[in-house]
Rosetta silent file (secondary structure, phi, psi, omega in degrees, C-alpha in Angstrom):
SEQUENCE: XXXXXXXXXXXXXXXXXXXXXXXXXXXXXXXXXXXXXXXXXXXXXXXXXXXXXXXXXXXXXXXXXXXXXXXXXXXXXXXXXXXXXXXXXXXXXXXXXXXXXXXXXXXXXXXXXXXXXXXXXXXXXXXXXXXXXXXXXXXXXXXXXXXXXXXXXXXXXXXXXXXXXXXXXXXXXXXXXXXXXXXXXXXXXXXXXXXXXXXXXXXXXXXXXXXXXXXXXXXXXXXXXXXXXXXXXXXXXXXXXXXXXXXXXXXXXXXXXXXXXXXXXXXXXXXXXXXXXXXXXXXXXXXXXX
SCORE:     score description
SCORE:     0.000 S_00000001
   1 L     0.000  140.113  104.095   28.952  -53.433  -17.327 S_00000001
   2 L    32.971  138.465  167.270   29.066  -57.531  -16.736 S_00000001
   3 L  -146.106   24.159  154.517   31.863  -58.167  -14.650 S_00000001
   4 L  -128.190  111.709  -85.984   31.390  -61.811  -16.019 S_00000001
   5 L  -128.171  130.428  150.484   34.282  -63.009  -18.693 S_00000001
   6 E   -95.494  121.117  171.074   33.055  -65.332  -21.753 S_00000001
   7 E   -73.758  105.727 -168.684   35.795  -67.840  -21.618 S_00000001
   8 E  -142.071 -175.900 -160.361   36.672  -68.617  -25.220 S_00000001
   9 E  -159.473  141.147  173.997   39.954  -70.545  -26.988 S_00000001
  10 E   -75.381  147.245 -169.049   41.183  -69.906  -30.504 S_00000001
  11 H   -84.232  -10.852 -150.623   40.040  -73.375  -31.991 S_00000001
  12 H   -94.755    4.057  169.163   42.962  -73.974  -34.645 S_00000001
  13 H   -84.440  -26.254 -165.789   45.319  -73.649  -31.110 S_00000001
  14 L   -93.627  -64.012 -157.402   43.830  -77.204  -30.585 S_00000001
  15 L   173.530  134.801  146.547   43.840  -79.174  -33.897 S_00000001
  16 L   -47.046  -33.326  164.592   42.937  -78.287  -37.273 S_00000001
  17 L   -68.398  109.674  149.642   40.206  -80.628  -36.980 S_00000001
  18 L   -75.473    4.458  166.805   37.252  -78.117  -36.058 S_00000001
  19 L   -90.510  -25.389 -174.121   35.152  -80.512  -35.075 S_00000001
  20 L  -101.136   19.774  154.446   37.373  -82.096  -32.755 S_00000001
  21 L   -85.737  -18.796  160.704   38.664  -78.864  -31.164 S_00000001
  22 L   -78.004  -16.317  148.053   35.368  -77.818  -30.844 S_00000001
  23 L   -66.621  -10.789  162.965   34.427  -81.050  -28.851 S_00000001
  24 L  -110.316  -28.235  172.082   37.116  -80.217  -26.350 S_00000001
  25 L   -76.475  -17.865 -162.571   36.665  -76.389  -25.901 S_00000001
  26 L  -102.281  -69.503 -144.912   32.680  -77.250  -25.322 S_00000001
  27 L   -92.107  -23.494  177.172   32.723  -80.823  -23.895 S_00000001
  28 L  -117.989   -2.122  158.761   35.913  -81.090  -22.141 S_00000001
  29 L  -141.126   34.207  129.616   36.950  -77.292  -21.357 S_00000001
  30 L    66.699   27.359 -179.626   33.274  -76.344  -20.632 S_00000001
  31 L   -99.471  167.973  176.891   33.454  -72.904  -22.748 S_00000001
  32 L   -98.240   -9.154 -157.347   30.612  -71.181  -24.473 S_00000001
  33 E  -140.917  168.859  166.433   32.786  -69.634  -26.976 S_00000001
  34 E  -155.883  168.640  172.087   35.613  -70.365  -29.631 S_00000001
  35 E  -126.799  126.924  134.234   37.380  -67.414  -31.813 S_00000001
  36 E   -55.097  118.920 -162.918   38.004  -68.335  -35.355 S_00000001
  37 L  -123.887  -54.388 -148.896   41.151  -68.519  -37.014 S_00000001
  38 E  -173.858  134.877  158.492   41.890  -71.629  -39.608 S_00000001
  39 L  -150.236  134.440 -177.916   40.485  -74.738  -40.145 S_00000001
  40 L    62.980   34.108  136.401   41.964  -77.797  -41.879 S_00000001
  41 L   116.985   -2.547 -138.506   45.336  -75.546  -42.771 S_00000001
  42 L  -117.921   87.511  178.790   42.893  -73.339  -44.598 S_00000001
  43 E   -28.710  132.756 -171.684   42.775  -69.179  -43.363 S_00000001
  44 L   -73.730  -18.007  165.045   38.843  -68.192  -41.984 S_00000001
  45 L   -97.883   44.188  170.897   38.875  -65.209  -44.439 S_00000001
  46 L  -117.851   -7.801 -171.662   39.554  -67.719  -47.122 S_00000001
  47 L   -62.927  138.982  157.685   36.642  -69.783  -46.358 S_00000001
  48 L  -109.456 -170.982  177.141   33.734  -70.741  -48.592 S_00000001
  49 H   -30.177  -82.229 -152.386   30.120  -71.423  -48.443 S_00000001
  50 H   -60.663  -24.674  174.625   30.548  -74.765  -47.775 S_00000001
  51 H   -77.924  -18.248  165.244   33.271  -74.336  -44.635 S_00000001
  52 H   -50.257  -71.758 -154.405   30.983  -71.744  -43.715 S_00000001
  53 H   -82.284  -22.521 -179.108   27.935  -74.249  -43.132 S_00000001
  54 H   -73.367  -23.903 -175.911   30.560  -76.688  -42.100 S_00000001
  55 H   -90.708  -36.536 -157.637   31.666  -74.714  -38.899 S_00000001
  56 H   -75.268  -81.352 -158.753   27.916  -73.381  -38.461 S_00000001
  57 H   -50.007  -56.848 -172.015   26.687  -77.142  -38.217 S_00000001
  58 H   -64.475  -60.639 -157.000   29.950  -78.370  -35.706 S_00000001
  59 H   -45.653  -45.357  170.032   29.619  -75.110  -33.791 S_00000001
  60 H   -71.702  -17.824  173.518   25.616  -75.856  -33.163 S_00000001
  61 H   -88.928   10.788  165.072   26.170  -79.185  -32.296 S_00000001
  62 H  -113.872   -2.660  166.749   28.535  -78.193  -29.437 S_00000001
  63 L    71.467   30.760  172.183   26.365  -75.272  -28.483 S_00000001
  64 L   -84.619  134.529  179.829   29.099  -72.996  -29.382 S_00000001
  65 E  -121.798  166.920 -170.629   29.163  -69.383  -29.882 S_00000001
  66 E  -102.352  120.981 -159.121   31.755  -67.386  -31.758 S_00000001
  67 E   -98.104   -1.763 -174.087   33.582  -64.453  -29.398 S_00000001
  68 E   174.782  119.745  166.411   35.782  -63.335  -32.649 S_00000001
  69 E   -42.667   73.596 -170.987   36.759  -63.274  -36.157 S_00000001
  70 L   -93.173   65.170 -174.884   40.439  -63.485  -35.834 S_00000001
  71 L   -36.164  166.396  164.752   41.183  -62.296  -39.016 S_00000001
  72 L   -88.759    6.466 -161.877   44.919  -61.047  -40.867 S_00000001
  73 L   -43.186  109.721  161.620   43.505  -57.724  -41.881 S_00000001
  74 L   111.592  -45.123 -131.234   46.517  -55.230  -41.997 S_00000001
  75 L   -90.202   41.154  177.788   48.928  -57.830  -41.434 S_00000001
  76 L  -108.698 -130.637 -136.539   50.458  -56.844  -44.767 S_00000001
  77 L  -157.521  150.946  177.850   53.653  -54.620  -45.652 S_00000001
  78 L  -110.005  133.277 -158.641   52.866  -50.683  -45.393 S_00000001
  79 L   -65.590  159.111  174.825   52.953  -49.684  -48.858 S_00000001
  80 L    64.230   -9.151  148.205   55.636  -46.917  -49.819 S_00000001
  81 L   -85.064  151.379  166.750   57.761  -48.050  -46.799 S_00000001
  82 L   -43.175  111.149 -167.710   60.787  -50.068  -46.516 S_00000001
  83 L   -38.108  149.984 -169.558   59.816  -53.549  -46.168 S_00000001
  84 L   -97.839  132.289  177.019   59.625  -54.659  -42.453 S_00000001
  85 L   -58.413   25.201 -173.792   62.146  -56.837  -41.088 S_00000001
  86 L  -116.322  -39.051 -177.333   59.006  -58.660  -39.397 S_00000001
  87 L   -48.167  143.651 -178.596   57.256  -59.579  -42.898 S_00000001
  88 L  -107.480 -166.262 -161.169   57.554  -62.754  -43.120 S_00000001
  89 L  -100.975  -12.228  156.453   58.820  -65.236  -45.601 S_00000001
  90 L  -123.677  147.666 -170.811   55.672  -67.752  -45.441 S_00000001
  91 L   -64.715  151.150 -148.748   52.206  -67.191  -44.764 S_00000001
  92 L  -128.398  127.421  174.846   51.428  -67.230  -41.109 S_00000001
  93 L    60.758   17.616  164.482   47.571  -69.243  -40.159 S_00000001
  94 L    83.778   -5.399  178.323   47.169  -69.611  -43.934 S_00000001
  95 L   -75.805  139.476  173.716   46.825  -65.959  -44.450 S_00000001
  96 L  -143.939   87.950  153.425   48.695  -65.266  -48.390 S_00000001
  97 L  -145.778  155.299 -145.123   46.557  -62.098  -49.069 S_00000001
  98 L   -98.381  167.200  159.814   48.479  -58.718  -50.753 S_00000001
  99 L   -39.213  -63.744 -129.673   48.303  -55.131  -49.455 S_00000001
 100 L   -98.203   18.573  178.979   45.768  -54.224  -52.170 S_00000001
 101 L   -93.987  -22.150 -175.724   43.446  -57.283  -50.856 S_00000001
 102 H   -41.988  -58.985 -176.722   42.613  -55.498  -47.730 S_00000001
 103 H   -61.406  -23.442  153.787   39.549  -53.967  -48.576 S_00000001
 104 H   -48.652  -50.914 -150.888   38.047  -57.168  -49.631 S_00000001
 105 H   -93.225  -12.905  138.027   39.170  -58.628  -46.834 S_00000001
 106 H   -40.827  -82.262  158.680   36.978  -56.126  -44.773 S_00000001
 107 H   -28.233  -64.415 -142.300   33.962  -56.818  -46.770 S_00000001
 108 H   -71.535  -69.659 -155.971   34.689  -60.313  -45.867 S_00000001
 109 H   -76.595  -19.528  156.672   34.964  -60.331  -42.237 S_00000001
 110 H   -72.595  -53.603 -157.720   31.548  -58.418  -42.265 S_00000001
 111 H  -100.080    8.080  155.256   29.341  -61.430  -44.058 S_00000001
 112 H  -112.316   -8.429  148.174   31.483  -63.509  -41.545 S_00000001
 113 H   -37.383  -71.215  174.903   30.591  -61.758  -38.341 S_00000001
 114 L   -47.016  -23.269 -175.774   27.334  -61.683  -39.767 S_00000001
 115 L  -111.705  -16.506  171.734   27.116  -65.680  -40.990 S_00000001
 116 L  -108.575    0.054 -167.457   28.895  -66.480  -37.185 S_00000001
 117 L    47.323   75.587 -174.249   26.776  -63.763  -35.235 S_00000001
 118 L  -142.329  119.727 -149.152   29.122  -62.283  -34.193 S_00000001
 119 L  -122.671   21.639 -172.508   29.577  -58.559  -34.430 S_00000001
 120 E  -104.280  131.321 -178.864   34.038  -58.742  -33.161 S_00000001
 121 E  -122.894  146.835 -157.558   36.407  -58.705  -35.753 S_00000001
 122 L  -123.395  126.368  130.060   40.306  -58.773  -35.280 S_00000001
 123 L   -97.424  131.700  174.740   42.714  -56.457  -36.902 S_00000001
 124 L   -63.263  165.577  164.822   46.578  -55.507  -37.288 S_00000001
 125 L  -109.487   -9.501  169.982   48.298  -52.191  -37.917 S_00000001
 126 L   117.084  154.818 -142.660   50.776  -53.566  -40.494 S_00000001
 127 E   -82.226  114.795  172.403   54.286  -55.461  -40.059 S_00000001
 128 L   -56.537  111.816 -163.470   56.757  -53.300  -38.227 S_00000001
 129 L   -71.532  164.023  169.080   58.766  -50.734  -39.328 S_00000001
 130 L   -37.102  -76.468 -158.524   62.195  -49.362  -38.332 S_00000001
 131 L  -114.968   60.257 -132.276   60.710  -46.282  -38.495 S_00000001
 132 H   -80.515  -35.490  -62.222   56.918  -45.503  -37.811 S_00000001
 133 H  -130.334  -57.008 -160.665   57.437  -41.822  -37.396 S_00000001
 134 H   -67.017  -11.618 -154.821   57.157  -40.651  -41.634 S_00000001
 135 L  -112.746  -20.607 -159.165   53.871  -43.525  -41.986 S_00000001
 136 H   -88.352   -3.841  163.237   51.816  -43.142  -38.880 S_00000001
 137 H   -68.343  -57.562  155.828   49.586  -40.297  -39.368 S_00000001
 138 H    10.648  -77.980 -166.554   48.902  -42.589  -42.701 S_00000001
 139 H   -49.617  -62.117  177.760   48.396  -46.189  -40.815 S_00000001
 140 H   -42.249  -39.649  156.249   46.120  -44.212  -38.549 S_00000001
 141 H   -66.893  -16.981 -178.702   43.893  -42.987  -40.857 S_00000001
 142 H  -100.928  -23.794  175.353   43.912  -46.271  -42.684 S_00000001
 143 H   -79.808  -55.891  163.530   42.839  -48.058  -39.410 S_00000001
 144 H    -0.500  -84.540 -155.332   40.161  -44.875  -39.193 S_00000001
 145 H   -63.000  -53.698  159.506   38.718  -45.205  -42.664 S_00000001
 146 H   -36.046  -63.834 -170.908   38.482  -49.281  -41.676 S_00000001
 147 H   -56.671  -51.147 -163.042   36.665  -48.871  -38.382 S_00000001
 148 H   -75.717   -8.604 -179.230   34.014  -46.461  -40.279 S_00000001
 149 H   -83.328  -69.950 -163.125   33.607  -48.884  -43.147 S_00000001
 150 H   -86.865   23.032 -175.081   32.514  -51.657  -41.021 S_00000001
 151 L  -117.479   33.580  149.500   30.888  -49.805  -37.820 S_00000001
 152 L  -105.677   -3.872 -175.753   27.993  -48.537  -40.509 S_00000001
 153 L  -106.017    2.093  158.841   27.333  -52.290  -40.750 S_00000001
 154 L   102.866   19.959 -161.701   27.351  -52.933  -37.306 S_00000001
 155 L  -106.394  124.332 -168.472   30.759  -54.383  -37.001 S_00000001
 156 E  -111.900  134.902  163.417   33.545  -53.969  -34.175 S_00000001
 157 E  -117.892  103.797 -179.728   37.134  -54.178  -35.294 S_00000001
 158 L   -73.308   86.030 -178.097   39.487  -55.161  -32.196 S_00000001
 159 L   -63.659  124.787  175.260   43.072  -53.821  -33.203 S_00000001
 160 E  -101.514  145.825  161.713   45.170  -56.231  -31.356 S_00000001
 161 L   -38.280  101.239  160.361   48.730  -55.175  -29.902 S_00000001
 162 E  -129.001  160.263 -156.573   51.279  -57.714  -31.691 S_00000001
 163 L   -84.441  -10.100 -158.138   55.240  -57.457  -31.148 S_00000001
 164 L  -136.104   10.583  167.223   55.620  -58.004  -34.837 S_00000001
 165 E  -128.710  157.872 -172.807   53.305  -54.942  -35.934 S_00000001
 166 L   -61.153   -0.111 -164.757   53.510  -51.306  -35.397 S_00000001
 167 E  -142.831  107.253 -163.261   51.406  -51.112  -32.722 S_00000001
 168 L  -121.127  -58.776  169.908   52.711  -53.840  -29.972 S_00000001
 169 L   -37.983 -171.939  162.274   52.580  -52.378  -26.693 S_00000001
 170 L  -106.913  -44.612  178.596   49.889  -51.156  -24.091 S_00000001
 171 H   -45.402  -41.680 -172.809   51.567  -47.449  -24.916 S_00000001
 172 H   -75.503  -49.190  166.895   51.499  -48.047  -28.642 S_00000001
 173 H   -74.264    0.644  144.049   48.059  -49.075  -28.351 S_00000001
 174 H   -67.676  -47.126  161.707   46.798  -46.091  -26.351 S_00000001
 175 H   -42.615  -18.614  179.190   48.459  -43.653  -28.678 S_00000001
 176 H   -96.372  -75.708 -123.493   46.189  -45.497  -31.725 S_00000001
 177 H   -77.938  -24.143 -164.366   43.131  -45.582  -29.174 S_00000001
 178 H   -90.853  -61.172 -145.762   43.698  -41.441  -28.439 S_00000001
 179 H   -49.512  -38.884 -145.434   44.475  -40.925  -32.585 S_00000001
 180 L  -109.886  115.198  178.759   41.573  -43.216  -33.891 S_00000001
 181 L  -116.609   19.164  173.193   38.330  -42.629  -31.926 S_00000001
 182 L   -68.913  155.969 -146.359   35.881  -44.025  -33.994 S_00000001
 183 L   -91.027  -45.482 -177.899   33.585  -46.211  -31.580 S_00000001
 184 L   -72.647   19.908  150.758   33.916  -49.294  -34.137 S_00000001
 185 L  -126.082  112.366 -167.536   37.121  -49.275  -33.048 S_00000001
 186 L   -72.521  -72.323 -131.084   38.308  -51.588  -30.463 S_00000001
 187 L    73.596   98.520  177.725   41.194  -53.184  -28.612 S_00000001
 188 E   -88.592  122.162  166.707   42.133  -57.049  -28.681 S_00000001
 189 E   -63.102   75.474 -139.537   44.161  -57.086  -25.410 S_00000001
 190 E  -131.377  114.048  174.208   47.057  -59.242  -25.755 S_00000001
 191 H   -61.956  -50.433 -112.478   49.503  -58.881  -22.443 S_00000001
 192 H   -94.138  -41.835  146.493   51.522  -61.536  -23.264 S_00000001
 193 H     1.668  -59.268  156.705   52.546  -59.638  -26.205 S_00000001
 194 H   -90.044  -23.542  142.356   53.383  -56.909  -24.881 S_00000001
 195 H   -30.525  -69.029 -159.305   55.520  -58.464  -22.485 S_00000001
 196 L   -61.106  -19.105  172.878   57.163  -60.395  -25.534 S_00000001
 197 L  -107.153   30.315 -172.635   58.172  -56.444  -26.309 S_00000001
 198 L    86.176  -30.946 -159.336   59.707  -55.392  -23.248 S_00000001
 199 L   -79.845  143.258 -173.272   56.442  -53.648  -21.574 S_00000001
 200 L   -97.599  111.914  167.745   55.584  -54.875  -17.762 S_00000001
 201 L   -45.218  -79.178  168.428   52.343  -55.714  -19.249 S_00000001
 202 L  -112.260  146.449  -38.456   49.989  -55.602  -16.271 S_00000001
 203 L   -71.735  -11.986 -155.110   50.426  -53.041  -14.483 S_00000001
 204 L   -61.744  -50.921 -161.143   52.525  -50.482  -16.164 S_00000001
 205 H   -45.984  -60.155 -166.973   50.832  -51.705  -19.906 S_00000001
 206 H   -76.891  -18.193  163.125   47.531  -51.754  -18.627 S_00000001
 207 H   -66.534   -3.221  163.229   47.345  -48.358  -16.630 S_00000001
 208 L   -84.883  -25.473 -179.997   47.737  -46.689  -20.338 S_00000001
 209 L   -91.825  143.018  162.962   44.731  -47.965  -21.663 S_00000001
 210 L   -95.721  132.983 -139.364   41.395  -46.718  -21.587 S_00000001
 211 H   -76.031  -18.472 -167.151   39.616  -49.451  -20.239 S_00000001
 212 H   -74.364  -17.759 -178.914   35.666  -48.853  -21.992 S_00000001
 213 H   -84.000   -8.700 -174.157   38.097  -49.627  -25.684 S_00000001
 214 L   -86.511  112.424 -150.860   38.838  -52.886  -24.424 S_00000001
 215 L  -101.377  -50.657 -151.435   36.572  -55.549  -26.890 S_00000001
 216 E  -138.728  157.818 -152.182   38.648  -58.988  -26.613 S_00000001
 217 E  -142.114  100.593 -164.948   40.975  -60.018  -24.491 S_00000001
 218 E  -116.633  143.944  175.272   43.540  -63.040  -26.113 S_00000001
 219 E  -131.744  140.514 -161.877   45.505  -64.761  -23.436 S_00000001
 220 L  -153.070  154.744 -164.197   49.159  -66.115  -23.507 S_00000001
 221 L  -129.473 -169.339 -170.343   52.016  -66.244  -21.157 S_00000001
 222 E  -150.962  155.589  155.952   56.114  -65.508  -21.705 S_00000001
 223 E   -97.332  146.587  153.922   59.693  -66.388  -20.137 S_00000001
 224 E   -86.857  131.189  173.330   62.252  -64.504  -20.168 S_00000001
 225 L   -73.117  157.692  156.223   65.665  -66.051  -22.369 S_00000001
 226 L   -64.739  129.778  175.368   68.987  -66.477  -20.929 S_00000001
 227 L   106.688  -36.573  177.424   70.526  -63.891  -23.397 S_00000001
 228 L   108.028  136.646  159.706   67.510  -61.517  -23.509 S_00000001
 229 L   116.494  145.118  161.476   64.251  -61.765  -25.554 S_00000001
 230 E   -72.743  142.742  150.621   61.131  -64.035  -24.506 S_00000001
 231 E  -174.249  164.887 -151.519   59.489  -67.046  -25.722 S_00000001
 232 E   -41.658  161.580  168.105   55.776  -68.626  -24.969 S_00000001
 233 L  -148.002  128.550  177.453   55.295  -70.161  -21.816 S_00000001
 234 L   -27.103  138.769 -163.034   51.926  -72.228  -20.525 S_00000001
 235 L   -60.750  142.372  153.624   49.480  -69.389  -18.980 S_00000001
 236 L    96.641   21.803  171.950   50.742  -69.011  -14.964 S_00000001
 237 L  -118.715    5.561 -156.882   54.109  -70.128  -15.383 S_00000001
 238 L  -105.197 -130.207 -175.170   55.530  -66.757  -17.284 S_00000001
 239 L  -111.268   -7.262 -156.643   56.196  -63.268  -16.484 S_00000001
 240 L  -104.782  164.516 -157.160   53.326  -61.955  -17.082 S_00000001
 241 L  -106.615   68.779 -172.391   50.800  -61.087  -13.691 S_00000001
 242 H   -78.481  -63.339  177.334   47.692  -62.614  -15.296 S_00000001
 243 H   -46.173  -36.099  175.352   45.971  -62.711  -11.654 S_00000001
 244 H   -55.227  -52.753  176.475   46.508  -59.283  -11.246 S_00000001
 245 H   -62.940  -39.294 -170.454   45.387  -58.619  -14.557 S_00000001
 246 H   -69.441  -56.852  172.613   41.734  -60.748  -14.133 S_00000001
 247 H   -21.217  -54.499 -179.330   41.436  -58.421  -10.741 S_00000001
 248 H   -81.316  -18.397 -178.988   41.346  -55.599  -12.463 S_00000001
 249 H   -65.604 -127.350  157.930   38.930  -56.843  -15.616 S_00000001
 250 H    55.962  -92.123 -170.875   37.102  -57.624  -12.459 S_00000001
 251 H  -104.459   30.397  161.065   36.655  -54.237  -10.966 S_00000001
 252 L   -99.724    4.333 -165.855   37.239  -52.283  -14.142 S_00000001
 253 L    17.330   74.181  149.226   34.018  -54.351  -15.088 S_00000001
 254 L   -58.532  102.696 -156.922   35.243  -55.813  -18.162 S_00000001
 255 L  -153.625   40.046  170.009   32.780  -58.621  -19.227 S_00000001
 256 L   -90.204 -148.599  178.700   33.883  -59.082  -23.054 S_00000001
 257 E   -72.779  143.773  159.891   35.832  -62.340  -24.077 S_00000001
 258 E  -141.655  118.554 -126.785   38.815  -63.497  -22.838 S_00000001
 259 E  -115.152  102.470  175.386   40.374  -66.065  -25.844 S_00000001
 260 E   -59.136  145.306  173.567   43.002  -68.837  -24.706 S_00000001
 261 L  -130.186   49.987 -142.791   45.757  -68.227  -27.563 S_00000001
 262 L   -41.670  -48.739  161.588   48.028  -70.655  -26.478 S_00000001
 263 L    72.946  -62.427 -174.058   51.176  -70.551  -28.897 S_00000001
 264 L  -102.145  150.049 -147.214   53.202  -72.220  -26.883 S_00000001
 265 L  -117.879  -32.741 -165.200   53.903  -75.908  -27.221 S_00000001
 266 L    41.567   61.442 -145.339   56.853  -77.423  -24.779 S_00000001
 267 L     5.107   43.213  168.169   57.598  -80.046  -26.996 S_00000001
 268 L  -115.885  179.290 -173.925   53.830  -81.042  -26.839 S_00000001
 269 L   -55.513 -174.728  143.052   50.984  -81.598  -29.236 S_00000001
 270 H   -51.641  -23.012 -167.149   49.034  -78.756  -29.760 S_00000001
 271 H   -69.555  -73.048 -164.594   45.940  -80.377  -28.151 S_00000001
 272 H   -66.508  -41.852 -174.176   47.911  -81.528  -24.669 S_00000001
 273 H   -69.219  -41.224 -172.171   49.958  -77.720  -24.590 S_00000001
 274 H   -60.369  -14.822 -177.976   46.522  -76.101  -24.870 S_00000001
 275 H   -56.218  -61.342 -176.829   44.993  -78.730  -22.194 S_00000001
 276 H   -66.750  -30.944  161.349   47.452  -77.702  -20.139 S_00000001
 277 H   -73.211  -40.633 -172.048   47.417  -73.471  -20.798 S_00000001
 278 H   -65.007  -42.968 -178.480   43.659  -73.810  -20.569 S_00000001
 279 H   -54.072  -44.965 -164.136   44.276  -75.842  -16.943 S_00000001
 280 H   -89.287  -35.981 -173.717   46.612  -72.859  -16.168 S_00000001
 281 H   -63.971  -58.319  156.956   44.285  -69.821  -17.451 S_00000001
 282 H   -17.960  -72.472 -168.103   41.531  -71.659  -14.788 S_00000001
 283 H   -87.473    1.617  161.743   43.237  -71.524  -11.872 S_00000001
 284 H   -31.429  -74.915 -130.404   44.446  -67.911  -12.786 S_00000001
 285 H   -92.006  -38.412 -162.952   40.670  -67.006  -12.770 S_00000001
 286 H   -84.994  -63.139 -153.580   40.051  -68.865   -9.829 S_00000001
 287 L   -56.154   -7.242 -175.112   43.205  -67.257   -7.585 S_00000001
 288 L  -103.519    6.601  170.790   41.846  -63.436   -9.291 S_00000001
 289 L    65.146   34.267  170.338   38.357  -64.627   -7.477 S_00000001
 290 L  -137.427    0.000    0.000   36.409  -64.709  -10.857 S_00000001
């Protein structure tokens, strides 16, 4: 494998304006890549034709390529369980789509891989329960059934670890990664994440995974509260051992994406905290010697 990292930035971390977040990940933070999320307030598996050709047309005129769908898929309620104190009460990124929307929203996220050439797709395990124990051969089988629908079309889906779904951890996601072994199923990497759940991230997190599942790589950093519990922090100021971690991409020869997600703002625009996360994810990369 590549032991050299596509450097990519969710664009809707920037500005809502995709053209002019796409003029600053290309012309003024030098990437090759963006991940799709939202543009103009408006969720990417809500998009039509026309938002379609409108992101095709900014993305070629910045010489941009797309390292990931980052779709809501599964980021719904798990049906016949007790609602999760994590759903939330407004739609998060513009996603409003039901339980029974999913499979559509598969189909979708195919003819948009396919319309960004792109073959990475981003998926959840569903909003976390209390009590995974009675649902999770279930979920598992439901992420299964998912991976095999879109890996006959040539389609990767990269379950990512989030603190606010059933699967958060680097533990939780090896335990999915042993259950679900279909090849069109992936790993979105998200340390910061798992930090934000308790888990020492790099190394303890990352010594659980097997490293050939890992497709995308989203990067974000964390504090610890006075009081207990995290919140975001600019990449190389937080807790989590992000040099450590590029070291090991590095000689685990890792050489997918790895997708500023910034999140955190320090009572700045979105624009100036990612300028400043992107500024920090850099010299990460340079102090891990890649």
């Amino acid at each position: 494998m590549a032991t050299t990292l596509k450097l990519s930035v969710l664009t809707d971390e920037i500005s809502q304006d995709f053209g002019h977040a796409c003029e600053v990940a290309a012309r003024e933070f030098g990437l090759g890549y963006v991940e799709l999320r939202a543009m103009h307030n408006k969720n990417v598996m809500a998009w039509d034709a026309s938002d379609v050709a409108e992101a095709r047309k900014v993305l070629e005129q910045f010489q941009l390529r797309v390292s990931e769908i980052a779709s809501p898929i599964f980021k719904t309620d798990w049906p016949g369980a007790p609602k999760s104190p994590f759903s939330p009460k407004q739609p998060e990124f513009g996603a409003d789509f039901t339980e029974a929307q999913q499979d559509e929203l598969i189909d979708r996220a195919v003819e948009l891989a396919r319309a960004f050439n792109t073959t990475s797709v981003r998926l959840f395990d569903f909003w976390r329960l209390d009590d995974q124990k009675p649902h999770r051969a279930a979920i598992d089988e439901r992420v299964r059934q998912a991976a095999i629908r879109v890996g006959k079309k040539g389609v990767t889906l990269n379950l990512e670890n989030e603190p606010a779904c059933n699967t958060a951890t680097g533990a939780e996601a090896a335990r999915l990664l042993d259950a679900v072994r279909e090849r069109a199923l992936m790993l979105n990497w998200d340390p910061g994440n798992a930090a934000s759940r308790g888990e020492t991230a790099y190394p303890e997190g990352y010594a659980k995974l097997p490293k050939g599942r890992i497709g995308h790589v989203h990067c974000k950093d964390v504090v610890a509260k006075t009081g207990g519990g995290t919140e975001w922090a600019a990449m190389g100021t937080g807790i989590v051992d992000w040099a450590g971690q590029f070291r090991a991409f590095k000689k685990d020869g890792y050489g997918g994406a790895i997708s500023l997600e910034t999140h955190w703002r320090g009572g700045l625009t979105p624009e100036e905290a990612s300028r400043r996360s992107m500024a920090g994810l850099k010299a990460l990369l340079k102090q891990a010697g890649l």
